[in-house]
TIRO-940758 format. One record per residue (C-alpha): residue in one letter; x, y, z. Coordinates in steps of 0.001 Angstrom, whole numbers, padded with zeros to 6 digits, always signed. Layout:
<nodes>
aXYZ...
</nodes>
This chain:
<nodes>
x+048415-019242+003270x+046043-019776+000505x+043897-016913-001451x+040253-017100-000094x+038510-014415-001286x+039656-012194-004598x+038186-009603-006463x+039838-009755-010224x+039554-006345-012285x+035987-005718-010623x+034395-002541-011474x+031362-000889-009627x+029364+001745-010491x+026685+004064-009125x+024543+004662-011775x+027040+005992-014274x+029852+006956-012235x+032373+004064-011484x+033198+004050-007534x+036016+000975-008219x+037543+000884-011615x+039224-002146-012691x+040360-003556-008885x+041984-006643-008121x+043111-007828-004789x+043182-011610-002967x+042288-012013+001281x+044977-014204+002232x+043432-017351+004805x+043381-016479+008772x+045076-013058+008043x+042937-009963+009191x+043177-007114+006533x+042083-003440+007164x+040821-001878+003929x+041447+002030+004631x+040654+005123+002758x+039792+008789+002514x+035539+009591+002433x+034300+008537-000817x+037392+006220-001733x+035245+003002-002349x+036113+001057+000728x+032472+000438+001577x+031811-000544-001963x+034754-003140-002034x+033292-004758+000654x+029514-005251-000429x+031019-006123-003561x+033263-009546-002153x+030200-009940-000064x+027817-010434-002960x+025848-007243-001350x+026580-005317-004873x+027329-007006-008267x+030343-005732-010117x+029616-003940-013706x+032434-005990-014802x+035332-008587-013530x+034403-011696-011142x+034592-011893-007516x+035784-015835-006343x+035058-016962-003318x+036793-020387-002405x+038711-020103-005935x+034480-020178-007331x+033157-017474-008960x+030774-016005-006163x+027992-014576-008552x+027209-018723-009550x+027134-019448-005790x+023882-020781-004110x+022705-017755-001488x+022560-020684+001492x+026393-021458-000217x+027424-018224+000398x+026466-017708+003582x+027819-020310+004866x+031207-019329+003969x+030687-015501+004257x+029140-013390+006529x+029010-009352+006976x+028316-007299+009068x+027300-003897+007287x+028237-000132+008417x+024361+000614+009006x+022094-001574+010714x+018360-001286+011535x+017511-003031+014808x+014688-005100+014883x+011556-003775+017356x+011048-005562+020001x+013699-008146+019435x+016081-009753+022279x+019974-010792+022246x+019359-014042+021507x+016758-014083+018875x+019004-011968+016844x+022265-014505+016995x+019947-017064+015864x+019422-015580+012791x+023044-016096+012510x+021706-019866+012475x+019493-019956+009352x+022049-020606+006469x+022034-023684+008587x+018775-024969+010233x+017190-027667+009234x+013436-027487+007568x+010881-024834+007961x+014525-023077+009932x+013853-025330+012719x+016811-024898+014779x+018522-028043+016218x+020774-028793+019303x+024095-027580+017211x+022213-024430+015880x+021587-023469+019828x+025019-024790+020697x+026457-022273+018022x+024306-019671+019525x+025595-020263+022925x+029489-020132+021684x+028718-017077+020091x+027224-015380+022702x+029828-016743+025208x+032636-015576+022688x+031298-011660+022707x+030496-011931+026729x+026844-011468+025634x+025575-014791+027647x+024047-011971+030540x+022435-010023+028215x+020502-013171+026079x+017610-012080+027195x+017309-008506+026981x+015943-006103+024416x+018562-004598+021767x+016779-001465+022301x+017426-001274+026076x+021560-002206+025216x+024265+000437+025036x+025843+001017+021679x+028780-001332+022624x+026624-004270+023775x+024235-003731+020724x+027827-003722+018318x+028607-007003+020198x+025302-008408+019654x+025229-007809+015692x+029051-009172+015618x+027456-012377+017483x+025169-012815+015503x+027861-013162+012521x+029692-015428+014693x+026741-017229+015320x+026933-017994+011169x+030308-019985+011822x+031849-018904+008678x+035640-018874+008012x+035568-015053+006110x+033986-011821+008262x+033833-008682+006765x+033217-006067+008484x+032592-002099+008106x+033042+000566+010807x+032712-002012+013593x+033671+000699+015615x+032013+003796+014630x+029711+005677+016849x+031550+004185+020146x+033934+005694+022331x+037582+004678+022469x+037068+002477+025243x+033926+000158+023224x+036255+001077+019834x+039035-001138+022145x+036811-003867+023071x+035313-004694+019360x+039028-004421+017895x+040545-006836+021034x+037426-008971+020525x+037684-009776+016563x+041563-009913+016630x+040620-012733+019661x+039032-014276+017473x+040959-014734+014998x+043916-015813+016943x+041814-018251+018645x+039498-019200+015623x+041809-018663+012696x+039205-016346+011572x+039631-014436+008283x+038612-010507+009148x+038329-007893+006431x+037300-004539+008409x+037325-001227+006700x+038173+001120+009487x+038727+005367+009151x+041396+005027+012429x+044709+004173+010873x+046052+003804+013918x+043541+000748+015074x+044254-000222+011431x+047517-000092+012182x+048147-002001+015264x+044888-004163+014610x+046160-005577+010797x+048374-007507+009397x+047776-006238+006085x+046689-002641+005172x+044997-002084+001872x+044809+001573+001055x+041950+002816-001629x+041928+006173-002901x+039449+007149-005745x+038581+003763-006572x+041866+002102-006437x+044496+000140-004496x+047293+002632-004121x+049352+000557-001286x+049304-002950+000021x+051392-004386+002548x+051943-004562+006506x+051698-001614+008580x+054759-000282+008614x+055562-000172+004732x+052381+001276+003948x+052039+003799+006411x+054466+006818+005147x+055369+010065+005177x+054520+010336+001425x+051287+007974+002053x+050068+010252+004121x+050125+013521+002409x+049031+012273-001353x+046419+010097+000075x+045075+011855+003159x+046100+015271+002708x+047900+015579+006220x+051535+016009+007452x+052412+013544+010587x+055092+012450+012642x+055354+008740+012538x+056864+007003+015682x+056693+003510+016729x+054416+002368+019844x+056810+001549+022808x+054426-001550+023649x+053679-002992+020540x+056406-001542+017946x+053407-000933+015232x+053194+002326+013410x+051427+005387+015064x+050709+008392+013196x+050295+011670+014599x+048917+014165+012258x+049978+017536+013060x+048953+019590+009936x+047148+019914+006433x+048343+019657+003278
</nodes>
């Protein structure tokens, strides 16, 4: 599988303190990757930054082996799409008119849409089991349908690279289950390249094929699920003693924290 996304030796800072410091890593093609991390570890920041949302202070993101900075915004987001921690939701705004905005890196002039921008709509929709709920307001939607409705509306973009952050935060475990079954769908079904930063390392766990693990601005493991997630990993990096046993149904890694360091 082919590097299509990398970050080399990026640095970001917040005003004068840097949040990544010197940070490489490559997104391998139709893997998904979680990017995991302690509060404050620059998870968030790693992902605006492939996304273009936030311009490293120094080093050069590549997207499609280009240097994404020199990319054309329409470019970009036709390749790319995100789908940030914190969304504001449109007044007044149904299902539908907010996948089509998926649909305006490609529309024709004046963002007319034509028959394939609606026919993109529709697979989205259909894809997130959001076809009932077209026509409703976001603001009359639970938090689960409104979290399928923004992920839609990325899928609605047709790109081959989704990032996403906290797809599941603010929903309970059962809405937390149906976003993580729904993008790893997708990316058996699509080929779909998924970066999510996630705070469950379980779900990161059983959800990944690749865990990235941040802490103060760095990369301090990289691998599958079961090499990265350690005894030793656990207490430098998150500050907790667990038991680590292996799922009976799946064989990934579960960790079960049972004190602080």
């Amino acid at each position: 599988m082919r590097d299509i996304l990398e970050a080399r030796n990026i640095t970001v800072n917040y005003g004068t303190q840097a949040v990544l410091s010197s940070l490489s890593l490559a997104i391998r093609q139709g893997e998904i990757t979680a990017l995991v991390g302690p509060n404050g570890s620059g998870k968030s920041t790693l992902l605006k930054a492939l996304a273009r949302l936030l311009r490293p202070t120094s080093g050069t993101v590549y997207l499609d082996g280009k240097p994404i900075e020199r990319m054309g915004s329409a470019a970009v987001a036709r390749r790319l799409a995100i789908l940030p921690q914190t969304v504001r939701t449109p007044a007044g705004i149904t299902v539908r008119e907010l996948v089509e905005q998926g649909r305006y890196p490609h529309s024709g002039p004046l963002r007319m849409l034509r028959r394939q921008d609606h026919q993109a709509v529709d697979y989205a929709l259909n894809a997130t089991n959001m076809a009932s709920l077209a026509g409703r307001l976001l603001s009359q939607l639970s938090g689960g349908e409104r979290q399928r409705a923004w992920i839609a509306l990325t899928l609605a973009q047709s790109t081959p690279i989704l990032l996403l952050d906290e797809p599941t935060s603010f929903l309970d475990i059962g809405h937390q289950l149906e976003i993580l079954e729904l993008v790893a769908g997708l990316n058996r079904s699509c080929g779909l390249t998924l970066v999510l930063v996630l705070h469950d390392l379980n779900h990161a766990a059983r959800y990944a094929d690749r865990m990235i693990v941040l802490n103060s601005g760095a990369i301090v493991a990289d691998g599958q699920p079961a090499d990265v997630l350690t005894h030793h990993l656990l207490a430098d990096v998150f500050r907790v003693q667990a038991n680590i046993v292996s799922d009976a149904q799946t064989s990934h890694p579960i960790c079960i924290p049972y004190a602080s360091v």
